[in-house]
C-alpha positions in Angstrom: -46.9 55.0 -17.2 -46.9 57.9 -14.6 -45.5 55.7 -12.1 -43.1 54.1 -14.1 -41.5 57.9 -15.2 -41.6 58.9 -11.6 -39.7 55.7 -10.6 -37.3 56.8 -13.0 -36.8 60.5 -11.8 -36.9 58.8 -8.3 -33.7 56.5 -9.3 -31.9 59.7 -11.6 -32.2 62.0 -8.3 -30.8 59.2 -6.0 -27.9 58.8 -8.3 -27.2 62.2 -8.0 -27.5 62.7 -4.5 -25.1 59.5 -4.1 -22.9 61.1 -6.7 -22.9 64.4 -4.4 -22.3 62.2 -1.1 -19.2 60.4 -2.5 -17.9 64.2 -3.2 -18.2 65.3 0.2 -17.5 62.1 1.7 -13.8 61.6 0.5 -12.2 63.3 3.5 -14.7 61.5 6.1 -14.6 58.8 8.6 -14.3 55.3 7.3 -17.6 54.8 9.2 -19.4 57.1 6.7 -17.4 56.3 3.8 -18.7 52.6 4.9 -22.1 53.7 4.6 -21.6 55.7 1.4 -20.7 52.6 -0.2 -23.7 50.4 1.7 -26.2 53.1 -0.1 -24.5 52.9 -3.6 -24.8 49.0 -3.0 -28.4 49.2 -2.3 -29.0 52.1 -5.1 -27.5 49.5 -7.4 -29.9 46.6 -6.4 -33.0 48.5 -6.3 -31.9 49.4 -10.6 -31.3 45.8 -11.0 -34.4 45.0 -9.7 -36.4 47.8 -11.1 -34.8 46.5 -14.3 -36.2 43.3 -14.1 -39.8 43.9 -13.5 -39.9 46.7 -16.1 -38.4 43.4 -18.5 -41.1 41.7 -16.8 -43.6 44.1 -17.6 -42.5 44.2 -21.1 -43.1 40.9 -21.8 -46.5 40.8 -20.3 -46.8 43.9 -22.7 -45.7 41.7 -25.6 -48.4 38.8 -24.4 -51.0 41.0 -24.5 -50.7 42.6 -28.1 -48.8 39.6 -30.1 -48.0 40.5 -32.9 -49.9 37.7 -34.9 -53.3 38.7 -32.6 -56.1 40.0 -34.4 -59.3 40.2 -33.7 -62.6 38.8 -35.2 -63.2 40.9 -37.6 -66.5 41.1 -38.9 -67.4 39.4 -42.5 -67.9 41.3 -45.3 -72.0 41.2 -46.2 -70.8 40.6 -49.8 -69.6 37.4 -51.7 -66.3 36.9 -52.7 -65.6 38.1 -56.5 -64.7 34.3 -57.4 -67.6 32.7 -55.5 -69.8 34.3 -58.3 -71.1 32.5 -61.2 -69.3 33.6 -64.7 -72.8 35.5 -65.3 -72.7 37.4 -62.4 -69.2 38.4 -63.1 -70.3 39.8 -66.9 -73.0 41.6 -65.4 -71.4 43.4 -62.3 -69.0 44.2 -64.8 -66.1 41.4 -65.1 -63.0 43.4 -65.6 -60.3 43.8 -63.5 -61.0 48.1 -62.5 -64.7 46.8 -61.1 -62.4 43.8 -59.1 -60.1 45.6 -57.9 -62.2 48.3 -56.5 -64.4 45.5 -55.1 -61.4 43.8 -53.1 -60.3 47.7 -51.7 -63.8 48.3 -50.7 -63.5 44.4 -49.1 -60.3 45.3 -47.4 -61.5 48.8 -45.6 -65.2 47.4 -44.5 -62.7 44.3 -42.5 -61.1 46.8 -40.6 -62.8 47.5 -37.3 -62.9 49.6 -34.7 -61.4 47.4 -32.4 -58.4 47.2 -34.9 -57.8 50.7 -34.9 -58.2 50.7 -31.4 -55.5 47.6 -30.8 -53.0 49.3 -33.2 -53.5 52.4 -31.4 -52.8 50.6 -28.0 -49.8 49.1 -29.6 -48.1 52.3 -30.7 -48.3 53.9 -27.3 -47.1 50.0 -25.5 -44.0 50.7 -28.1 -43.2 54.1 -27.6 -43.9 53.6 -23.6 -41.4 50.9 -23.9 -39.0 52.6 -26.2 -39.6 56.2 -23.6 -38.6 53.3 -20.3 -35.4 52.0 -22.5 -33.6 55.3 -22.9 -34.8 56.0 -19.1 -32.7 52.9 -18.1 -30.2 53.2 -20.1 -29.3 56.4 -18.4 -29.5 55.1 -15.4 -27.2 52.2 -16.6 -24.5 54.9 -17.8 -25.2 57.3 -14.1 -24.5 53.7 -12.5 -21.4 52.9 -14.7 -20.1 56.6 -13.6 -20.5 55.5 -10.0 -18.3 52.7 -11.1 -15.8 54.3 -12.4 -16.0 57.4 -9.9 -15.6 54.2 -7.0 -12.6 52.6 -8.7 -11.0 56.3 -8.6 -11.7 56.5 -5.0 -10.2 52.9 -4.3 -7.4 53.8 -6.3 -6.7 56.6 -3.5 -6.9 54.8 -1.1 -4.9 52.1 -1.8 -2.1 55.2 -2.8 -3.1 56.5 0.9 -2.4 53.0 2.6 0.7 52.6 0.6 1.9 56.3 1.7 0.8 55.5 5.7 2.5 52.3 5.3 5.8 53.8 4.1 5.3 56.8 6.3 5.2 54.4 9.5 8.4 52.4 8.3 10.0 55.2 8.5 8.8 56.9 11.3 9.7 53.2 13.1 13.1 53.9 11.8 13.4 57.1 13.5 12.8 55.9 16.5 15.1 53.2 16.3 17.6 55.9 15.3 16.7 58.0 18.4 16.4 55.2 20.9 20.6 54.6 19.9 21.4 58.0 20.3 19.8 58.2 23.5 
C-alpha cells in the first residue's frame, strides 16, 4: 500500500517536472527539445506499465478474496428446528417467536472470527483498489494534458517551419533581385 502511494506521488511529481521542462524548453535547441520528448515517451511507458501490474495486482486481489469464498464455518452444537421430532418441537415451545429466535441465534453463532476478519480484509483490498483508481486516473488526465500541451507545441512548430520556409523563398528572391541589379 505504502509503496504503491509513493509510486504514485513518484509518477504525479515526474509529470510535473516534465510539464515544467516542456515550458522552459520551447525556445531550446532541437537537441533538448529531442530529449524532452524522449523523457515524456519514457514517462508515458513507465504509466502504462505501472498500469498494468497494478491491473495485475488487482486481479490477484480479486483471486484471493472471491467473492463466493467462505470459510469453514464451524457447525452449530444444536440440531436443526426441523430435524426434531414433532414432540420436541411442542415442548421447546413450537411456535414460530421460539423459531425464529432459534434460526437468529443459528445465524450469529456461524459467523466466525475468520469471517469478520476476511470481510474486514476485503473492505480495505476495495477501498485500496478504489484509493489506486482515482490515483491513476489522474495520472491518466496529467498524461492526456501532456498530449494536448505536445500537440500545441507541434502545432508551433509546424507554423515556425512554414514561416522559415516562406521567409527563405523570399529572401532567395532578394537575392535573385540583387544579383540583376548588380
Amino acid at each position: 500500500h505504502t509503496t504503491q502511494q509513493e509510486t504514485n506521488k513518484t509518477i504525479t511529481t515526474c509529470t510535473s517536472a516534465i510539464r515544467q521542462l516542456s515550458e522552459g524548453i520551447r525556445s531550446s535547441s532541437r537537441q533538448e527539445r529531442l530529449q524532452l520528448d524522449r523523457l515524456k515517451n519514457q514517462l508515458s511507458d513507465a504509466i502504462q506499465r505501472y498500469g498494468t501490474i497494478q491491473k495485475k495486482i488487482a486481479e490477484k486481489s480479486k483471486a484471493l478474496f472471491p467473492v463466493g469464498q467462505r470459510s469453514r464455518k464451524q457447525q452449530s452444537p444444536r440440531t436443526p428446528f426441523s430435524d426434531l421430532a414433532d414432540d420436541e418441537k411442542i415442548f421447546n415451545g413450537g411456535d414460530s417467536a421460539w423459531l425464529e429466535q432459534n434460526q437468529e441465534h443459528a445465524l450469529l453463532s456461524e459467523i466466525t472470527e475468520e469471517d469478520v476478519e476476511v470481510i474486514r480484509l476485503r473492505e480495505e483490498a476495495m477501498k485500496q483498489i478504489e484509493s489506486d483508481m482515482l490515483d491513476v486516473n489522474q495520472i491518466i488526465k496529467d498524461l492526456a494534458s501532456m498530449v494536448y500541451e505536445q500537440g500545441d507545441t507541434i502545432d508551433s512548430i509546424e507554423a515556425n517551419i512554414e514561416t522559415t520556409s516562406s521567409n527563405v523563398e523570399s529572401a532567395n528572391e532578394h537575392l535573385a533581385k540583387a544579383s540583376q541589379h548588380q
